[in-house]
C-alpha positions in Angstrom: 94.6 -43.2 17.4 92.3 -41.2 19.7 93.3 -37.8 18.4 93.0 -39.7 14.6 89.3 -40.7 15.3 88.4 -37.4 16.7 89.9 -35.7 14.3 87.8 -37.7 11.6 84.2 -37.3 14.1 85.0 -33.4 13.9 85.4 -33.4 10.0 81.9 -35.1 9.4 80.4 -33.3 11.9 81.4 -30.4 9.8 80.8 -31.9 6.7 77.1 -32.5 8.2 76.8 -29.3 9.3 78.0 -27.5 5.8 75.5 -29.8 4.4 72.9 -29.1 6.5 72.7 -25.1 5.8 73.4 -25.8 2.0 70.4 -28.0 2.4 68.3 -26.1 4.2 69.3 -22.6 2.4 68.3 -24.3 -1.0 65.0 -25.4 0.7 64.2 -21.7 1.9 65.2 -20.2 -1.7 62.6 -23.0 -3.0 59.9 -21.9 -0.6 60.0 -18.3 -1.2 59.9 -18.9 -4.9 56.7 -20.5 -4.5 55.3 -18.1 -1.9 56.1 -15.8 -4.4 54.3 -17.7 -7.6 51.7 -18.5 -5.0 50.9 -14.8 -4.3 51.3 -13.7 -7.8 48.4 -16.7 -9.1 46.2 -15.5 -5.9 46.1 -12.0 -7.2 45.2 -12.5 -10.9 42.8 -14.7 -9.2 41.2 -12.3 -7.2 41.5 -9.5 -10.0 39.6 -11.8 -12.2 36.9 -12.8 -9.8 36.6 -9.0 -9.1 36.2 -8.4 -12.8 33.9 -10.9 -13.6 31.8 -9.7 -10.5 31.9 -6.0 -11.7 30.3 -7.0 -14.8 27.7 -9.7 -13.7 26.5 -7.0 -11.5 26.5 -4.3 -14.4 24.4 -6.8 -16.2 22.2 -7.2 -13.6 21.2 -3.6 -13.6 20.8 -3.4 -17.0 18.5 -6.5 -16.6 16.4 -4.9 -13.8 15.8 -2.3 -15.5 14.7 -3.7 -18.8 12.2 -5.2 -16.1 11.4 -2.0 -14.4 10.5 -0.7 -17.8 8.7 -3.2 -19.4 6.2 -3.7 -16.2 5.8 -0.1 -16.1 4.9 -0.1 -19.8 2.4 -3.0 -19.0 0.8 -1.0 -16.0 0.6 2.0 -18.6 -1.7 0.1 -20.8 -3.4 -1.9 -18.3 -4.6 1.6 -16.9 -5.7 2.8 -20.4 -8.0 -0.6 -20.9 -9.2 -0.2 -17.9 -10.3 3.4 -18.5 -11.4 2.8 -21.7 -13.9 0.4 -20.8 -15.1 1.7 -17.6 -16.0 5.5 -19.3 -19.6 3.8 -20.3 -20.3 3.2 -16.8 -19.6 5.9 -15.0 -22.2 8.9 -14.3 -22.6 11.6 -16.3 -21.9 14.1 -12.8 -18.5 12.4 -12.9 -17.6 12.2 -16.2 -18.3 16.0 -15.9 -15.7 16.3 -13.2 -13.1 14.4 -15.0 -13.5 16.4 -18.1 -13.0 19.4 -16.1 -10.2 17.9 -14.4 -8.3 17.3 -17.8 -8.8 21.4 -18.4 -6.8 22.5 -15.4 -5.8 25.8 -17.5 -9.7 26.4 -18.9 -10.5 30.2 -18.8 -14.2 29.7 -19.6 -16.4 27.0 -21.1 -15.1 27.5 -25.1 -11.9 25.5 -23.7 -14.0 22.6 -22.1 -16.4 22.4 -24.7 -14.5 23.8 -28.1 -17.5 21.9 -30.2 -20.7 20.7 -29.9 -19.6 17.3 -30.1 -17.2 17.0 -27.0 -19.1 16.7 -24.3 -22.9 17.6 -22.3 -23.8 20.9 -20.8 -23.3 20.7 -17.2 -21.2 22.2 -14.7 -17.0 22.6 -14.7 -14.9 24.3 -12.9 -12.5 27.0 -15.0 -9.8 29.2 -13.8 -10.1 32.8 -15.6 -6.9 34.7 -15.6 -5.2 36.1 -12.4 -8.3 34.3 -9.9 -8.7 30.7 -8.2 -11.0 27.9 -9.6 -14.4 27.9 -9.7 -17.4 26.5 -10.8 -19.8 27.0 -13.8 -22.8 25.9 -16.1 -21.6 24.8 -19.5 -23.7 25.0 -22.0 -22.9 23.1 -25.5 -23.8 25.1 -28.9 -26.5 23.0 -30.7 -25.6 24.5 -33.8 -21.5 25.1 -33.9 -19.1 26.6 -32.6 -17.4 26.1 -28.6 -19.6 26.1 -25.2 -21.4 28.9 -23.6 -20.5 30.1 -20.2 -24.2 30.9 -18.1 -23.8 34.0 -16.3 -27.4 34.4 -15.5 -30.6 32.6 -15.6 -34.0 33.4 -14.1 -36.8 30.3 -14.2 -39.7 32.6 -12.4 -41.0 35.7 -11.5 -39.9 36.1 -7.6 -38.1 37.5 -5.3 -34.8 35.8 -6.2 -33.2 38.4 -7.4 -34.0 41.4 -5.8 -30.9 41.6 -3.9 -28.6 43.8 -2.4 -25.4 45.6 -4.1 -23.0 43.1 -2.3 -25.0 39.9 -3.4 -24.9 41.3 -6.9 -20.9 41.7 -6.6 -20.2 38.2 -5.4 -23.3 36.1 -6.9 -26.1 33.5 -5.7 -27.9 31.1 -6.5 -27.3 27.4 -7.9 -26.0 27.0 -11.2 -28.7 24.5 -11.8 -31.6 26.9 -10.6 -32.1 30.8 -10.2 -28.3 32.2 -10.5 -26.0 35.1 -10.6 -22.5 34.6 -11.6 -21.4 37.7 -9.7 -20.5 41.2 -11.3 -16.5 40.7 -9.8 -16.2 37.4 -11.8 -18.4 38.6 -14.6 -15.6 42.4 -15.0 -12.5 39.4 -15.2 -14.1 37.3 -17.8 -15.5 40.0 -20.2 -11.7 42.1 -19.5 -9.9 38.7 -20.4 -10.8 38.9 -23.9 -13.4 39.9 -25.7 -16.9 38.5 -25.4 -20.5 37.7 -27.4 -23.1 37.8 -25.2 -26.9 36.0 -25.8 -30.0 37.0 -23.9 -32.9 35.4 -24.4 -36.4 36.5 -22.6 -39.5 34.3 -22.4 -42.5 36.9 -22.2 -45.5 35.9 -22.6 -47.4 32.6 -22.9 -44.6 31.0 -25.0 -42.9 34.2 -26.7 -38.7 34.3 -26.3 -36.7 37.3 -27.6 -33.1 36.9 -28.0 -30.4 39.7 -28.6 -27.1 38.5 -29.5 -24.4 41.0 -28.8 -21.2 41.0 -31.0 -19.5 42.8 -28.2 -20.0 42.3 -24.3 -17.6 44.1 -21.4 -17.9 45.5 -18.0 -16.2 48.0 -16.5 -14.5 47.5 -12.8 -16.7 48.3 -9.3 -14.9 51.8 -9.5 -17.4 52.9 -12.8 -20.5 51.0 -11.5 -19.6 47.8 -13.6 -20.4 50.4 -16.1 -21.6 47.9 -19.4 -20.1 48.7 -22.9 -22.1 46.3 -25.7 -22.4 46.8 -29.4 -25.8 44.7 -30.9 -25.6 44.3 -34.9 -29.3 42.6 -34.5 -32.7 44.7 -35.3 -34.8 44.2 -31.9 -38.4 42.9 -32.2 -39.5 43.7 -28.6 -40.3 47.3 -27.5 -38.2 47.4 -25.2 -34.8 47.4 -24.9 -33.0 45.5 -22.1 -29.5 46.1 -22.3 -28.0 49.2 -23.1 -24.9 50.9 -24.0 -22.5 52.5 -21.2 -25.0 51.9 -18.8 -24.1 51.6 -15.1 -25.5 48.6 -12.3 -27.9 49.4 -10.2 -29.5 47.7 -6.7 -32.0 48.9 -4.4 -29.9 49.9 -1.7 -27.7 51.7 -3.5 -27.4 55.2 -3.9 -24.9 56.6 -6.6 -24.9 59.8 -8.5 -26.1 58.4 -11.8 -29.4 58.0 -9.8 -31.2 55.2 -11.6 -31.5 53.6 -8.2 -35.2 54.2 -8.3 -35.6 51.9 -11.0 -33.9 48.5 -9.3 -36.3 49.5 -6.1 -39.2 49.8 -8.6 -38.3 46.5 -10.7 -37.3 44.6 -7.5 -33.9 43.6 -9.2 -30.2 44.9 -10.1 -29.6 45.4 -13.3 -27.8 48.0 -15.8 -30.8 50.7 -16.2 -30.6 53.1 -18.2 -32.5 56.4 -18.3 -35.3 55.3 -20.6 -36.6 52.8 -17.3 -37.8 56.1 -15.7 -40.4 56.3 -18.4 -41.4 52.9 -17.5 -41.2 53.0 -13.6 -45.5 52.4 -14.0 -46.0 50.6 -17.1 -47.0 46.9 -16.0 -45.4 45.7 -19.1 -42.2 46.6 -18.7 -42.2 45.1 -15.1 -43.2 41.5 -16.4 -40.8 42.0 -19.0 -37.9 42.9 -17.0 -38.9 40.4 -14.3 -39.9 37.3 -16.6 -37.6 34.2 -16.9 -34.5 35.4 -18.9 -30.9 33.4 -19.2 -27.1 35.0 -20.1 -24.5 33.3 -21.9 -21.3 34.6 -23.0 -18.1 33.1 -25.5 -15.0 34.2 -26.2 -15.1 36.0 -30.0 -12.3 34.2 -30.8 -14.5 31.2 -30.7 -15.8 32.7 -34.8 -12.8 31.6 -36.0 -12.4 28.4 -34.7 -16.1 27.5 -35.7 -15.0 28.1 -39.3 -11.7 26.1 -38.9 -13.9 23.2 -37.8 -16.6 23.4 -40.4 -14.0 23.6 -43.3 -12.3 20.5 -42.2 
């Protein structure tokens, strides 16, 4: 009966225990399965979030920079009302400045002033070809055509300008007042391209002459600044002040187209030619040479666009 009942303890128990790992294997293959279905709906989770956070932020940038453009747009013409409306109230002296600013690549005073109607004699700064910036009277044609460039002007009869050969080469003076461009600046702008040039002498109580010359160059220091003009205009005057291949003269130098006596005699440089030695005592020639006398010079090309403008 013993060995019965053990017998029958020994078959549950191993019953129980077959039950047990059937149990509990079915139980693991469960789990696993839904680790596995787990870990499979994680990942298109995450793969969606990661999608849908790619393209918020896409459409973020795209937003910010709609933004970026349209303030910059709005600071664009914020700046232009502002200009517009503060133009009136600036002075003239800076207006000056600005408009020669805007004409960073001006050669000469036709390309700040190209009519009479865009803007005020005064002085700008141009940069000729091949030299560094600098600064010059403007003078706007009354009649047509683009600005003049001064080169010289002489209010009085004084001592201003009898100066020595160096003084000539690099200028003096203040553009506003008694002034010299220079003979080095003068060779560049008349070599650029070619030039009229306007003299006009006061002699006299109220008497001006004025030559206009079709053509107007210089040569370099190595002929004397040797002057090549052609003048289609009769002269009134006597005297003639400017003439053809003539070569610059001061009173302290000495060259061997000695005409040097005349720029001691005259107390100024200039291009003499021989004809001032017949003069060297006549009192009339000094106060003509000497009397208040300005220099303008224009690109010729400045012809053409006169008559562009005046046909439209």
């Amino acid at each position: 009966m013993r060995n019965l009942q053990r017998s029958f303890v020994a078959a549950v128990t191993f019953s129980f225990i077959i039950f047990t790992n059937v149990f509990f294997a079915d139980n693991k293959r469960s789990t696993e399965s839904q680790t596995d279905t787990l870990d499979t709906l994680l990942t298109m989770l995450t793969e969606y979030v990661l999608n849908r956070t790619t393209e918020v932020n896409t459409r973020i940038v795209k937003n910010e920079q709609r933004i970026n453009l349209l303030l910059k747009k709005q600071a664009e013409l914020e700046s232009k009302f502002k200009e517009h409306h503060s133009i009136a109230e600036k002075p003239s002296s800076i207006l000056n400045d600005e408009i020669s600013n805007g004409y960073e690549s001006a050669r000469s005073c036709a390309d700040i002033l190209p009519n009479r109607f865009a803007g005020d004699s005064g002085i700008y700064s141009i940069t000729p070809l091949n030299m560094t910036a600098f600064d010059v009277y403007c003078l706007s044609d009354p009649s047509s055509g683009c600005g003049w460039t001064l080169v010289w002007r002489r209010n009085e009869i004084n001592d201003e300008f009898n100066r020595t050969w160096t003084e000539y080469q690099n200028g003096f003076g203040a553009l506003t007042d008694n002034y010299f461009i220079g003979l080095d600046k003068l060779y560049v702008l008349t070599n650029a391209e070619p030039q009229h040039l306007r003299i006009g002498t006061k002699y006299g109580q109220n008497n001006w002459d004025f030559e206009m010359f079709e053509e107007f160059v210089i040569g370099s220091v190595h002929t004397q600044y040797e002057v090549f003009v052609k003048n289609d205009n009769i002269k009134s005057n006597i005297f003639q002040r400017l003439g053809h291949q003539t070569h610059f003269f001061t009173k302290d130098l000495e060259s061997s187209w000695g005409n040097e006596e005349c720029a001691k005699v005259m107390g100024m440089g200039w291009w003499y030619n021989d004809d001032c030695k017949n003069y060297l005592k006549s009192r009339l020639y000094y106060m003509y040479m000497n009397s208040p006398t300005y220099m303008v010079i224009r690109p010729k090309s400045c012809d053409s666009k006169s008559r562009r403008t005046q046909n439209i």
